[in-house]
C-alpha positions as CSV (number, residue, x, y, z in Angstrom):
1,X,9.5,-2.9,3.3
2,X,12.0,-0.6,3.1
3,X,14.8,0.7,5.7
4,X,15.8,4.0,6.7
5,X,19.0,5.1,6.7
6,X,19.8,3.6,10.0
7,X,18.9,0.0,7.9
8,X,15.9,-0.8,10.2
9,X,12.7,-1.5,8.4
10,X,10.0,1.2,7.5
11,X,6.6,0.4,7.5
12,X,4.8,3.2,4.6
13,X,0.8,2.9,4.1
14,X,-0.5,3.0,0.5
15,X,-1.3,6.8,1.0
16,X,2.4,7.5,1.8
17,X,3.9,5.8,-1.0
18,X,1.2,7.5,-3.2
19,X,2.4,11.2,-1.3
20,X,6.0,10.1,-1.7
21,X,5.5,9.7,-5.7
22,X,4.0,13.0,-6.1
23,X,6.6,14.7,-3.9
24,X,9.0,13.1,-6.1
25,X,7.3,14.4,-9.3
26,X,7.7,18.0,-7.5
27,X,4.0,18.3,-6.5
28,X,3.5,20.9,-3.9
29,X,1.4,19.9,-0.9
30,X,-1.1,22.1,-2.2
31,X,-1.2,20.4,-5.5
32,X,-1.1,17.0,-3.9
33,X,-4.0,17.9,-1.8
34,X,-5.5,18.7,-4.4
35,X,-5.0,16.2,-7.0
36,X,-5.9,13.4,-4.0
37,X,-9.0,15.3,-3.2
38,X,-7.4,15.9,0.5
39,X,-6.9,18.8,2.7
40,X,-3.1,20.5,2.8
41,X,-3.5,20.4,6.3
42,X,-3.7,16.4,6.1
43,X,-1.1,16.0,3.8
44,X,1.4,18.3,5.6
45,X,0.3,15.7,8.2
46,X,1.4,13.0,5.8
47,X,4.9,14.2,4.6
48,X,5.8,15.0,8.4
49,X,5.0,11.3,9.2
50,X,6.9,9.6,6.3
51,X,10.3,12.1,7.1
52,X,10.2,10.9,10.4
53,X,9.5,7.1,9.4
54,X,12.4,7.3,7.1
55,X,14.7,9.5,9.2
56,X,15.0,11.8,6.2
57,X,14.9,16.2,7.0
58,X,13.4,17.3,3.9
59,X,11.3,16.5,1.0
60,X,15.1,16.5,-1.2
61,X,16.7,13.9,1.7
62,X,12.9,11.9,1.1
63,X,13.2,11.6,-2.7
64,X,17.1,10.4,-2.4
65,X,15.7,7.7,-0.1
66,X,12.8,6.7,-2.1
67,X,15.1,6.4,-5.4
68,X,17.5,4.5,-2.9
69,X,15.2,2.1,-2.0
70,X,13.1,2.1,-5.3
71,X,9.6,3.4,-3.3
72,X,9.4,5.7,-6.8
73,X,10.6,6.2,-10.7
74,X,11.5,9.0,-12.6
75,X,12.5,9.3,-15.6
76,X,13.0,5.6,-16.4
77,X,15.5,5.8,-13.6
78,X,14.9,3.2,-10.8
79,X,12.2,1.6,-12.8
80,X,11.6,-2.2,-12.8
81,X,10.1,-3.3,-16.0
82,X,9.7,-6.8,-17.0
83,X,11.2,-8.4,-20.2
84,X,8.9,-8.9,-22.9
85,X,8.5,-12.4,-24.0
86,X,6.2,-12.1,-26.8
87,X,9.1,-10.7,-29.0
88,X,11.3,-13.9,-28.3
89,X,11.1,-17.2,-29.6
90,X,11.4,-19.7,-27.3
91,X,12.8,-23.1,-28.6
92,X,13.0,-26.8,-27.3
Protein backbone atom coordinates (compact mmCIF):
# COMPACT_ATOMS: atom_id res chain seq x y z
CA UNK A 1 0.00 0.00 0.00
CA UNK A 2 1.21 3.03 -0.96
CA UNK A 3 0.70 6.80 0.44
CA UNK A 4 -0.26 9.91 -1.12
CA UNK A 5 1.50 12.79 -0.83
CA UNK A 6 -0.02 13.69 2.43
CA UNK A 7 1.85 10.11 3.66
CA UNK A 8 -1.54 8.40 4.43
CA UNK A 9 -2.12 5.08 2.88
CA UNK A 10 -3.75 4.45 -0.59
CA UNK A 11 -5.74 1.58 -1.11
CA UNK A 12 -5.44 0.99 -5.49
CA UNK A 13 -7.51 -2.22 -6.96
CA UNK A 14 -5.71 -4.42 -9.47
CA UNK A 15 -7.54 -2.49 -12.26
CA UNK A 16 -6.00 0.76 -11.15
CA UNK A 17 -2.54 -0.30 -10.92
CA UNK A 18 -3.08 -1.92 -14.29
CA UNK A 19 -4.68 1.81 -15.65
CA UNK A 20 -1.79 3.49 -13.80
CA UNK A 21 0.89 1.38 -15.90
CA UNK A 22 -0.55 2.20 -19.16
CA UNK A 23 -0.99 5.88 -18.24
CA UNK A 24 2.50 5.76 -17.46
CA UNK A 25 3.46 4.12 -20.86
CA UNK A 26 1.47 7.24 -22.43
CA UNK A 27 -1.68 5.25 -23.37
CA UNK A 28 -4.48 7.46 -23.99
CA UNK A 29 -7.81 6.56 -22.38
CA UNK A 30 -8.97 5.66 -25.61
CA UNK A 31 -6.21 3.27 -26.12
CA UNK A 32 -6.43 1.89 -22.65
CA UNK A 33 -10.01 1.21 -23.17
CA UNK A 34 -9.31 -0.32 -25.79
CA UNK A 35 -6.36 -2.53 -25.13
CA UNK A 36 -8.47 -3.66 -21.66
CA UNK A 37 -11.50 -4.38 -23.69
CA UNK A 38 -13.41 -1.47 -21.55
CA UNK A 39 -15.32 1.49 -22.32
CA UNK A 40 -13.48 5.17 -22.24
CA UNK A 41 -16.29 6.21 -20.33
CA UNK A 42 -15.30 3.54 -17.49
CA UNK A 43 -11.82 4.31 -17.64
CA UNK A 44 -12.18 8.08 -17.55
CA UNK A 45 -14.07 6.73 -14.45
CA UNK A 46 -10.93 4.98 -13.32
CA UNK A 47 -8.21 7.72 -13.72
CA UNK A 48 -10.61 10.27 -11.86
CA UNK A 49 -10.73 7.80 -8.98
CA UNK A 50 -6.98 6.95 -8.61
CA UNK A 51 -6.08 11.09 -8.94
CA UNK A 52 -8.25 11.59 -6.14
CA UNK A 53 -6.98 8.40 -4.12
CA UNK A 54 -3.57 9.70 -4.59
CA UNK A 55 -4.20 13.46 -4.18
CA UNK A 56 -2.45 13.88 -7.55
CA UNK A 57 -4.17 16.74 -10.48
CA UNK A 58 -3.12 15.24 -13.56
CA UNK A 59 -2.09 12.11 -15.29
CA UNK A 60 1.88 13.89 -15.20
CA UNK A 61 1.39 14.56 -11.04
CA UNK A 62 0.02 10.46 -11.18
CA UNK A 63 3.05 9.06 -12.96
CA UNK A 64 5.61 11.16 -10.56
CA UNK A 65 3.71 9.42 -7.72
CA UNK A 66 3.66 6.06 -9.12
CA UNK A 67 7.56 6.20 -9.89
CA UNK A 68 7.70 7.65 -6.24
CA UNK A 69 6.23 5.02 -4.75
CA UNK A 70 7.31 2.23 -7.28
CA UNK A 71 3.38 1.32 -8.39
CA UNK A 72 5.18 1.30 -12.14
CA UNK A 73 8.64 0.85 -14.26
CA UNK A 74 9.91 2.54 -17.15
CA UNK A 75 12.73 2.21 -18.70
CA UNK A 76 14.52 0.03 -16.24
CA UNK A 77 14.02 2.95 -13.88
CA UNK A 78 12.17 2.01 -10.58
CA UNK A 79 12.42 -1.61 -11.41
CA UNK A 80 13.02 -4.27 -8.83
CA UNK A 81 14.73 -7.24 -10.26
CA UNK A 82 16.09 -10.00 -8.28
CA UNK A 83 19.81 -11.23 -8.38
CA UNK A 84 20.38 -14.13 -10.31
CA UNK A 85 21.84 -16.95 -8.45
CA UNK A 86 22.43 -19.43 -10.98
CA UNK A 87 25.54 -17.40 -12.34
CA UNK A 88 27.22 -17.51 -8.77
CA UNK A 89 28.87 -20.19 -7.02
CA UNK A 90 27.99 -20.64 -3.73
CA UNK A 91 30.76 -22.19 -1.47
CA UNK A 92 30.82 -23.82 2.13
Amino acid sequence: MAASESGIPVSLSDRELQIIDLVAAGLTNQEIATKLEISKRTVDNHISNILTKTKTDNRVALVRWALQWGKVCLNDVNCCSLPNYSDSTVTE
